[in-house]
C-alpha positions in Angstrom: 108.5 133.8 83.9 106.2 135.3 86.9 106.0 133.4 89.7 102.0 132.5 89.2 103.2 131.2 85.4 105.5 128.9 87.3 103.3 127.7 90.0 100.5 127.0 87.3 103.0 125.1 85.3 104.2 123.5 89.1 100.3 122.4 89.4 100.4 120.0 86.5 104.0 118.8 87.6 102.8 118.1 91.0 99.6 115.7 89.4 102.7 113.9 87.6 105.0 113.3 89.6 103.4 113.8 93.3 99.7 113.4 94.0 100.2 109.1 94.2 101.2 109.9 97.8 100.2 113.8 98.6 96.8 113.3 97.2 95.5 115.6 93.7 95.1 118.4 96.0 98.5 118.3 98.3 96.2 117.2 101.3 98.0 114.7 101.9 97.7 110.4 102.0 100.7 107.9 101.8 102.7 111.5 101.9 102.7 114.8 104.1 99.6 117.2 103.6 101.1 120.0 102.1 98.5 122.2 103.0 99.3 123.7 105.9 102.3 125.7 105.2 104.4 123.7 107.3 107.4 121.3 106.7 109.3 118.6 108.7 112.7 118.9 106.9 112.2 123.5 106.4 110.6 125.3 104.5 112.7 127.8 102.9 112.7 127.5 98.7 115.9 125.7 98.8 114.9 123.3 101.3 112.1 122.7 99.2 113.7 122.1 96.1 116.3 119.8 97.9 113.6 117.8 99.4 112.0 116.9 96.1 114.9 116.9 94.1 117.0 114.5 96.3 114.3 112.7 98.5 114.1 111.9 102.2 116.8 109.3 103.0 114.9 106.7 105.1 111.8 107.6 104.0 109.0 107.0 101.6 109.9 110.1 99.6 111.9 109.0 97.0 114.0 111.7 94.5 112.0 113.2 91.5 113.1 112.5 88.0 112.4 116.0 86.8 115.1 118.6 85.1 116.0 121.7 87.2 113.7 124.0 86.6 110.4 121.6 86.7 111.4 121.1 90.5 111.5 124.9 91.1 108.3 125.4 89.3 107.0 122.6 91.6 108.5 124.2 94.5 106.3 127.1 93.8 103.2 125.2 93.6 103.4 123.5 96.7 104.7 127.1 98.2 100.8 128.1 96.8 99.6 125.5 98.4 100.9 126.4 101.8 99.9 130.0 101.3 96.1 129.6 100.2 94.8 126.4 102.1 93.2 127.5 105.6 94.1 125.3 108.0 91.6 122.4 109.4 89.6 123.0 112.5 89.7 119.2 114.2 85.8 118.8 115.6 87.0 116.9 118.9 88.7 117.4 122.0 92.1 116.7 121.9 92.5 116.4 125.7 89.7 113.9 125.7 91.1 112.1 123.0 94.5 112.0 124.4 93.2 110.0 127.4 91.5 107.2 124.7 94.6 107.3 123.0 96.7 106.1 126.1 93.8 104.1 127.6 90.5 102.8 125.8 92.5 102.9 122.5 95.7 101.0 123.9 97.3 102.7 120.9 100.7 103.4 122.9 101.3 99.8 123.0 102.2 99.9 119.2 102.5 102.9 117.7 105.4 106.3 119.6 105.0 109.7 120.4 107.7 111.4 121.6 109.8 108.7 123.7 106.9 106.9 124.8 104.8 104.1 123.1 105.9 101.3 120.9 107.3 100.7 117.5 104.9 97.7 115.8 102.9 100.9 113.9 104.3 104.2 112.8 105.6 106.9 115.3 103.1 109.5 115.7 104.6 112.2 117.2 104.6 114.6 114.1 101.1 113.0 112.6 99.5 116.1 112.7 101.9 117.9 110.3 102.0 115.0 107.8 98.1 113.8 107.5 95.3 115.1 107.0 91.6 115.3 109.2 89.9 112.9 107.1 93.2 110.1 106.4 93.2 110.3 110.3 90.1 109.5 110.8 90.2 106.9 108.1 93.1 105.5 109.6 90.9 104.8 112.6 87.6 103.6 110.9 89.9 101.1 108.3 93.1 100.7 108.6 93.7 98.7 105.9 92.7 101.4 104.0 96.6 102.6 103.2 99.7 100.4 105.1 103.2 101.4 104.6 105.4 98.5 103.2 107.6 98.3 106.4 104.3 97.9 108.6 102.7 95.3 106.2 101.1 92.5 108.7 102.4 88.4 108.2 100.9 85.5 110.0 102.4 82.0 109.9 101.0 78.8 111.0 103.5 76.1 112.2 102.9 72.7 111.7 102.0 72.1 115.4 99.0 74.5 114.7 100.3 77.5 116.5 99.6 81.2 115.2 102.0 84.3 115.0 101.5 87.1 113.9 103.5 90.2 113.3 105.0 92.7 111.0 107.2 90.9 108.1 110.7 91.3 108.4 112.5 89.6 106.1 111.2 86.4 103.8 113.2 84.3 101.3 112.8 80.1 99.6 113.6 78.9 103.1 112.7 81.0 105.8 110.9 84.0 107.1 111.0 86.7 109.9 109.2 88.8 111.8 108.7 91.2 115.1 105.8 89.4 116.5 103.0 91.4 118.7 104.8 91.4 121.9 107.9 93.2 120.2 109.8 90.1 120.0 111.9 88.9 116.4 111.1 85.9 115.7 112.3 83.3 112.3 110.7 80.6 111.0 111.8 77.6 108.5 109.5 77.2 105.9 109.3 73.4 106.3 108.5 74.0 109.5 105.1 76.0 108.6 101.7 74.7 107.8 100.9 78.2 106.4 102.0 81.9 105.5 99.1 84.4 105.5 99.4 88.1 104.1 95.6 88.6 103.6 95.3 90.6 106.9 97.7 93.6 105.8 97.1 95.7 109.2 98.2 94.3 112.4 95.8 97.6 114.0 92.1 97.1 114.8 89.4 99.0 113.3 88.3 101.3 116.0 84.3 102.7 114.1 83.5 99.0 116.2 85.6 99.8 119.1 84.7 103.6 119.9 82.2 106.2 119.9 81.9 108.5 117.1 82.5 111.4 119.8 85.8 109.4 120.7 86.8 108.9 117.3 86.5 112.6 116.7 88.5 113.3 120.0 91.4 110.9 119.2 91.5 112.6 115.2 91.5 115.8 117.2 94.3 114.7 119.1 96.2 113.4 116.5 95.9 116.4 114.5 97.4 118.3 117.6 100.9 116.3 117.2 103.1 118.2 115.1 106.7 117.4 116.3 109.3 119.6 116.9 108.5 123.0 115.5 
């Protein structure tokens, strides 16, 4: 079989098995954008095939139920992918977004990049390789829009009236935990607690209230620019 015959037969594979978090088109979502001909864990054809075979340990990528030679076919779709896509042109500064990042934005106080910054949201530092112009921007505008289970917001009223909120830990019959906003765990009784809310699933603000469209631009810009170690 020619290696077009196999990525073809790779593209309907891919809509099976992958597109739930790479998006229809490999541009990426709950998963990497695939796009752009880079890849966090290589990208040599066996790297490839071992990443979608066996998963990523620790990660949202779980291992694909497919026989042998479906994963090489969908290693040369997603090979196609990386070859034909032009890479996208951020509209903003990312210098200028940078400095809203780390000041207007605040958004170091939750989320990392590099060794800096803090761990209530996802670390950032490789953003740019894994999402995609407009899920960056839409991260920005609504948050909600797409929140990974381990960053899934919890707040709990005590009986004393009190409110804590934070990112859900850990909950069973008789008690719950979680890292509340200041980084701190925290555990609760149940029959302690007046109330459990999970209706506010994003503990980040929706920044289209917060900032300028020119600012928005400049942070996606900026976040676009983070691509990790090379």
């Amino acid at each position: 079989m020619t290696a077009p015959e196999s990525a073809e037969q790779g593209a309907a594979l891919f809509q099976t098995h992958c597109t739930y978090c790479h998006g229809a088109r490999g541009k990426g979502g709950r998963g990497s954008d695939l796009t752009t001909g880079q890849y966090k864990y290589a990208g040599s054809d066996s790297s490839l095939y071992a990443t979608i075979r066996n998963g990523v340990r620790g990660t949202e990528m779980p291992a694909v139920l497919a026989t042998d030679d479906e994963v090489w076919k969908m290693v040369a779709f997603v090979k196609r992918l990386g070859a034909l896509a032009p890479a996208e042109k951020a509209p903003g500064d990312a210098d200028a977004g940078k400095l809203v990042f780390e000041g207007k934005g605040a958004c170091r106080t939750c989320h990392a990049v590099g060794r800096e910054g803090g761990s209530l949201g996802p670390d950032l530092s490789d953003v740019g390789r894994r999402r995609d112009l407009k899920y960056l921007e839409e991260s920005l505008v609504n948050p909600e829009a797409d929140v990974p289970i381990r960053y899934r917001a919890i707040q709990v009223i005590t009986k004393s009236g009190q409110t804590i909120a934070g990112i859900r830990l850990n909950e069973d019959d008789i008690s719950v935990q979680l890292r509340d906003e200041r980084d701190n765990l925290r555990s609760f009784l149940k029959e302690n607690l007046r109330e459990i809310r999970h209706d506010k699933p994003s503990l980040m603000p929706a920044y289209g209230s917060r900032l300028s469209k020119k600012e928005i631009d400049d942070v996606v810009s900026y976040l676009s620019s983070l691509r990790g170690m090379q």
